[in-house]
C-alpha positions, 0 to 999 in steps of 0.5 A: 500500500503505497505510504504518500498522498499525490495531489494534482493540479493540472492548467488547461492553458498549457496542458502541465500537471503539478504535483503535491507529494506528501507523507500523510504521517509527518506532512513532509512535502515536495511540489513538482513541477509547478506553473507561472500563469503567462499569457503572450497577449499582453506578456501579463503573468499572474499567480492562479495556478500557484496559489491553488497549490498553495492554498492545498498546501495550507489547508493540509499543514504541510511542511513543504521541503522542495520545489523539484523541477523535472526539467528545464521547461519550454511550454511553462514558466515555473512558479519556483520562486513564488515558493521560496518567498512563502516558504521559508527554508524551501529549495529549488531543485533540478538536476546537475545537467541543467548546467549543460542546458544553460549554456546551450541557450547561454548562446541561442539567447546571446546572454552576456557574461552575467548570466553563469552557466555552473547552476547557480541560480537554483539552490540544489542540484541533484546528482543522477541516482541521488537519494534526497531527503525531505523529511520523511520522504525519499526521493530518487533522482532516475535520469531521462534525459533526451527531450532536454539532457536535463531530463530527470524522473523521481521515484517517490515510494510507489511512484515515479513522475517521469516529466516530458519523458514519458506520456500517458500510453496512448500519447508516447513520449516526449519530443527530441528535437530541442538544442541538445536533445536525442532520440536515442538518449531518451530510448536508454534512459526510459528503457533501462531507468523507468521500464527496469522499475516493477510493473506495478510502479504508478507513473505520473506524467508531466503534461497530457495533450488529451488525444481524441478528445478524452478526458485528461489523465495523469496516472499509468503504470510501468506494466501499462507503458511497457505494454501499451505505450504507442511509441516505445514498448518493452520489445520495440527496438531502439532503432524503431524508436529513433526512426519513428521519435525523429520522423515525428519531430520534424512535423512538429511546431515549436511550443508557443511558449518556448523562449518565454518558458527556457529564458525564465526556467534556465534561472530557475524561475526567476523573472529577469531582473527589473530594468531603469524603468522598473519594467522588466522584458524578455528577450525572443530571438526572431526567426531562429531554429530550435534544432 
């Protein structure tokens, strides 16, 4: 019987679901993957999706440990920040790779050398299989990277919420075709870190795109992935998965939030710095390729 309570929280506007994990025991608790509302038209940023979370936190009494970031975002901003300001005590966390994510896009945005590319801007990075602690509950950093090669999954008790890597069956996996990504890194870090976990493992994915018009779900299994995913199976190969990952990409449009989300999340969900005026900008490139 499975010791945590998961608490979703899902924003129609960009398809991300957030989770609260928590002992019921202790109230320990980590938030995964939470979301800055953003809307393009007007470049207007307000708080609704963060302050349902935190009004679920409160109302439990939670003792909030960690926001952990499952990657650096290109369709979302995180509400990271938000968390550190209420909570006090509370770290931002992200795996060590987002060091090589930066300066990808230290050069796709043109940053100046006030932007440093060592992590920094987040106040922990997790190592690949680090066990991390927020109290009573343990968290297992699995790495699957290839959407980004920041990618990481956390194990959590029975569960394991896998971000951009791997979908609800009937939607597949993650895209590959971002600065950095790989088709067949994502195939190793799915098959060997994610489908090596028992059958019986829940799977909590990051965004659910609702195909066929379906209601949105969140909740698979590892049995049901290997089984039943429609990209990537325990017996398809690695080269079918390339083959099909990459033939996908290239039909697919860039996110409508990608260079708002990546500038913003790179610094662990800080906005950029308010200017001379007090008004603080973010900096699109024009007519530029993601991959």
């Amino acid at each position: 019987m499975s010791k945590i309570s998961i608490k979703t929280f899902y924003d129609d506007a960009t398809n991300t679901l957030t989770y609260v994990v928590s002992d019921p025991a202790t109230r320990d608790a980590v938030v995964i993957d939470p979301v800055l509302d953003y809307d393009p038209i007007g470049s207007k940023v307000s708080d609704e999706s963060y302050q349902a979370v935190v009004d679920y936190i409160r109302a439990h009494d939670l003792k909030l440990h960690y926001v952990l970031e499952t990657h650096a975002h290109a369709d979302h901003l995180s509400s990271s920040q938000l968390f550190r300001d209420d909570f006090p005590g509370v770290k931002v966390a992200i795996s060590e790779r987002i060091r090589g994510v930066q300066q990808v896009f230290k050069g796709v945005y043109n940053l100046d050398d006030t932007f440093v590319t060592d992590g920094r801007q987040f106040d922990y990075l997790i190592e690949d299989f680090e066990e991390l602690q927020a109290g009573s509950l343990t968290i297992k950093s699995l790495p699957t990277p290839g959407h980004t090669p920041a990618c990481s999954s956390y194990l959590i008790d029975d569960a394991v919420f896998t971000g951009d890597a791997l979908f609800m069956p009937d939607f597949g996996t993650g895209r590959c075709d971002f600065p950095a990504g790989d088709a067949r890194v994502l195939y190793r870090g799915v098959t060997e870190n994610l489908y090596s976990l028992p059958d019986e493992t829940r799977v909590f994915v990051g965004h659910d795109y609702q195909p066929g018009g379906r209601e949105v779900a969140w909740e698979s299994t590892i049995g049901n992935e290997k089984a039943n995913n429609i990209q990537l199976q325990a017996d398809t190969t690695e080269d079918e998965f390339v083959q099909f990952r990459e033939g996908k990409d290239r039909t697919l449009d860039a996110p409508k939030l990608i260079y708002q989300s990546i500038l913003v999340n790179i610094e662990a969900g800080h906005l950029p710095a308010q200017e001379s005026n007090g008004q603080r900008y973010l900096k699109i490139p024009l007519n530029i390729r993601t991959a």
